[in-house]
C-alpha positions as CSV (number, residue, x, y, z in Angstrom):
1,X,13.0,-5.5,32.7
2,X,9.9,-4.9,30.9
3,X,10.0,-4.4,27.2
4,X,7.0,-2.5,25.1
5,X,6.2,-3.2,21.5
6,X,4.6,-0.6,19.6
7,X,4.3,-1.7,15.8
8,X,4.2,0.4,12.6
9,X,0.1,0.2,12.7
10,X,0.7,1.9,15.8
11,X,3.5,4.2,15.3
12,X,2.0,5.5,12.1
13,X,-1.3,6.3,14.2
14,X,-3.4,3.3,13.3
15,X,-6.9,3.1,11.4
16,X,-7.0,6.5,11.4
17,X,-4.3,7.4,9.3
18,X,-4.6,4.2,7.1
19,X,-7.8,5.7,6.3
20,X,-6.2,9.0,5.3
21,X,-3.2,7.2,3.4
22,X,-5.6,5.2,1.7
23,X,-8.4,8.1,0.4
24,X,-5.0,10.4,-0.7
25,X,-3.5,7.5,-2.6
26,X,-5.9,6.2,-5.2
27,X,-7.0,9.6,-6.8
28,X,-3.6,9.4,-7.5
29,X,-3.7,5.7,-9.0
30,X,-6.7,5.9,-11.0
31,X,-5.2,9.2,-12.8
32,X,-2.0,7.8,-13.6
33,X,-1.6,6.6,-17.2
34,X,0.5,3.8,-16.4
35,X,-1.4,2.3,-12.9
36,X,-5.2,2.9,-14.3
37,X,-5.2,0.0,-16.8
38,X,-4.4,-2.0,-13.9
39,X,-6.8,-0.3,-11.3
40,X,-10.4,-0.9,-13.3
41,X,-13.4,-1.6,-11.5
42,X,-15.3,-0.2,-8.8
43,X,-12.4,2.2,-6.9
44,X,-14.6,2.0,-3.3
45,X,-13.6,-1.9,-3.2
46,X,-10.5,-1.7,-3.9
47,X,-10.0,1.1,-1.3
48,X,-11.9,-1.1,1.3
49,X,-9.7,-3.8,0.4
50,X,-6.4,-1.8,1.0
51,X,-7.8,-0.5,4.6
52,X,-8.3,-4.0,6.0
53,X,-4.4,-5.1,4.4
54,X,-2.4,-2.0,5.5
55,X,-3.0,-2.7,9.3
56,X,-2.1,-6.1,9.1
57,X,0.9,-5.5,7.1
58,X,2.3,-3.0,9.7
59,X,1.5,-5.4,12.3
60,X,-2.0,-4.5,13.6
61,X,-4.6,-6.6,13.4
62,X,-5.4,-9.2,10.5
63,X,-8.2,-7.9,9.0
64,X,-7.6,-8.8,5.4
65,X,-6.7,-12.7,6.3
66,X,-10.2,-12.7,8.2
67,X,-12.2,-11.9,5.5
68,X,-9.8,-12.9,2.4
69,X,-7.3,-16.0,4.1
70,X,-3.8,-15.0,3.6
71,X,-2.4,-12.5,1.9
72,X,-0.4,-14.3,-0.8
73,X,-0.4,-10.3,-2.8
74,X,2.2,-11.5,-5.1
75,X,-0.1,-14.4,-6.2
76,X,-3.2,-11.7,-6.2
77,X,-1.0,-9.9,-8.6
78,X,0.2,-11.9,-11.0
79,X,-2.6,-11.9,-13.6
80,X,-1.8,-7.5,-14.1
81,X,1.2,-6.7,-15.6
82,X,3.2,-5.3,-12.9
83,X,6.4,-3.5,-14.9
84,X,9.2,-2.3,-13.2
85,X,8.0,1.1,-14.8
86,X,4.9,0.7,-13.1
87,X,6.0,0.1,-9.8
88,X,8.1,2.9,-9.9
89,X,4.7,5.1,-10.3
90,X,2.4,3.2,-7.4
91,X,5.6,4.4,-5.3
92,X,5.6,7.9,-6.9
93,X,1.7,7.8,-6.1
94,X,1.9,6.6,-2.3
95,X,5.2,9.2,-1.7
96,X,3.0,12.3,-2.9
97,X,-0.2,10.6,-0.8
98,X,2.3,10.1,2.3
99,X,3.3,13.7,1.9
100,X,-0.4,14.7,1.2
101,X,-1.5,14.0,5.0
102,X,1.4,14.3,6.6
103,X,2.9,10.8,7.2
104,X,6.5,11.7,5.6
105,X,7.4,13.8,8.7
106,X,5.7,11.0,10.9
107,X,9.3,8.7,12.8
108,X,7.9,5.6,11.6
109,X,6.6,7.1,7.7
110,X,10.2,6.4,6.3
111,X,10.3,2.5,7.6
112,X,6.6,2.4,6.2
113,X,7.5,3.6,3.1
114,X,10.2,1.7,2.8
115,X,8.2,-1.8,3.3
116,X,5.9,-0.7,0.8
117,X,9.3,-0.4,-1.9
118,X,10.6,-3.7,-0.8
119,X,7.0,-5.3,-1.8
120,X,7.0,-3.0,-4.9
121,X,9.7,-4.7,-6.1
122,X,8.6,-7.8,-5.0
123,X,4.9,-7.5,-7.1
124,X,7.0,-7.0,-10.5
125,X,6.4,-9.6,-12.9
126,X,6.4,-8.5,-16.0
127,X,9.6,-6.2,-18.0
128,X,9.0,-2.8,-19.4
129,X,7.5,-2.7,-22.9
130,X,8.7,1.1,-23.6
């Protein structure tokens, strides 16, 4: 019996549609009141940086730990102020982008998104002020 694996990198349509995701997400994060104090600096980096960590974290190829070494985001993370509030809107902000190209009605975009709200829970580290 021969078994196929197809991972979420491909399922979701790969580099392609990372691209998409990742161009329809942070317009959305760099307008928010509560994600842009976290988001400063030059947006086309932090975009590049996403692109090469999505695929490996859906299972395609390990571009971020080539260029980077491992992951370790909740480490990258802990110097920003990561509120449960605030997670809450990066998941708002990746939902609308999802829906933006399409990915929502994709099979895999509901186990996709719901990686990305395990890890947003995972990234808080700091309680709500308000």
């Amino acid at each position: 019996m021969e078994y196929s694996f197809r991972s979420l990198y491909d399922e979701i349509g790969g580099q392609e549609t990372i691209e998409k995701l990742v161009e329809a997400f942070y317009p959305r994060v760099y307008a928010d009141e509560d994600l842009a104090p976290l988001f400063q600096g030059d947006m086309d980096e932090i975009k590049r940086k996403q692109k090469l960590f999505l695929p490996q974290f859906l299972g395609g190829p390990a571009l971020y730990s080539m260029e980077f070494g491992p992951p370790a985001m909740r480490a990258r993370h802990m110097p920003f102020e990561v509120t449960p509030k605030r997670a809450k809107a990066w998941l708002r902000c990746m939902k609308e982008a999802f829906e933006e190209i399409g990915l929502d009605k994709n099979q895999a975009g509901p186990a996709f998104y719901d990686r990305l709200t395990q890890v947003a829970g995972i990234m808080v580290n700091s309680p709500d002020i308000d």
